[in-house]
N, C-alpha and C positions, 0 to 999 in steps of 0.2 A: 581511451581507457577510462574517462573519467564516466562517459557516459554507463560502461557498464559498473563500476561503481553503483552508480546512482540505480541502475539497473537490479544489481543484486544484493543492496543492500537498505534500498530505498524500501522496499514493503514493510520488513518488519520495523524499521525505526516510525515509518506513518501511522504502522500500527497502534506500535508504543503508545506514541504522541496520541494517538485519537483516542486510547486508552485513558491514559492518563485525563484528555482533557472533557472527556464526558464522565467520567466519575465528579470531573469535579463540579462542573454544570448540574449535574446528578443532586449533588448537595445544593448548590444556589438555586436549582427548584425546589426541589424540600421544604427548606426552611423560609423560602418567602411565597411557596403556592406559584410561583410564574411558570411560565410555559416552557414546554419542551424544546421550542424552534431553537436556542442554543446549540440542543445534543442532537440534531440533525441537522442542524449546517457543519459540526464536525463530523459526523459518517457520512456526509456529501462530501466535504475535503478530503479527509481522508480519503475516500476511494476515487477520488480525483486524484488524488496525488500517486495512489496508485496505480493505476490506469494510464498514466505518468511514464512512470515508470516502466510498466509494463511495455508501453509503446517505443521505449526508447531502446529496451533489451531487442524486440522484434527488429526495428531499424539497424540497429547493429549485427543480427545476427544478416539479414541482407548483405550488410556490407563487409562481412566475413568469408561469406559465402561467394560473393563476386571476387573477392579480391584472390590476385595471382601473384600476388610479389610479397606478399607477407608470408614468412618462414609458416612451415607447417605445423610445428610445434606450437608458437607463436598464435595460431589460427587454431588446433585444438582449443589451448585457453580461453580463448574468445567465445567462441563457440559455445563451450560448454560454462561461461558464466552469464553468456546471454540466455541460450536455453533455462540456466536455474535462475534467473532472474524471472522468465516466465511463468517456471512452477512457484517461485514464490510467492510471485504477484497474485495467480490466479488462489494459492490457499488462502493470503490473505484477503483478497479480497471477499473470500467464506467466513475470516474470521471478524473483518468488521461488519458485516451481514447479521452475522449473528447476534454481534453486539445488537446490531440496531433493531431488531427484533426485541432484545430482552430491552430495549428501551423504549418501544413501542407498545409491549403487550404489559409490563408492568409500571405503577407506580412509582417517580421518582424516590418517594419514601418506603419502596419496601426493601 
């Protein structure tokens, strides 16, 4: 169970965090002119982590699918929070994308 946890809740909290941690590298290039490489090793992380995740919902959703002894009901749940871990994974992984565009194509100070 824990894996899907991590499965379905894992994208948007990377998000978050990648959010949060390229704003702020945002500003410590700014104000001291240094480079970018900060704010792309975390939209590398981040979508590492997601991808993570992603793989871990896929691996479980296999092992839902094989199994024959776990309650049906039991095996819906599953199922369907590895499937939405997938969809998560894969919107966010559009959403740190996009960040890193808008961190690529503009200026840390605009």
């Amino acid at each position: 169970m824990r894996n899907l946890g991590f499965a379905f809740l894992g994208p948007p909290l990377v998000w978050l965090t990648t959010l949060q941690a390229v704003y702020w590298f945002a500003a410590y290039a700014c104000d001291a002119d240094r480079s970018r490489g900060p704010i792309y090793l975390m939209v590398a992380v981040g979508l590492g982590l997601v991808l993570a995740s992603m793989l871990a919902a896929r691996r479980r959703l296999a092992v839902v699918d094989a199994s024959t002894v776990t309650p049906a009901r039991a095996r819906a749940r599953a199922r369907f929070l590895a499937i939405g871990g997938l969809v998560l994974g894969l919107q966010f992984v559009a959403a740190i994308v996009a960040q890193a565009l808008g961190a690529a194509l503009l200026a840390p100070c605009q």
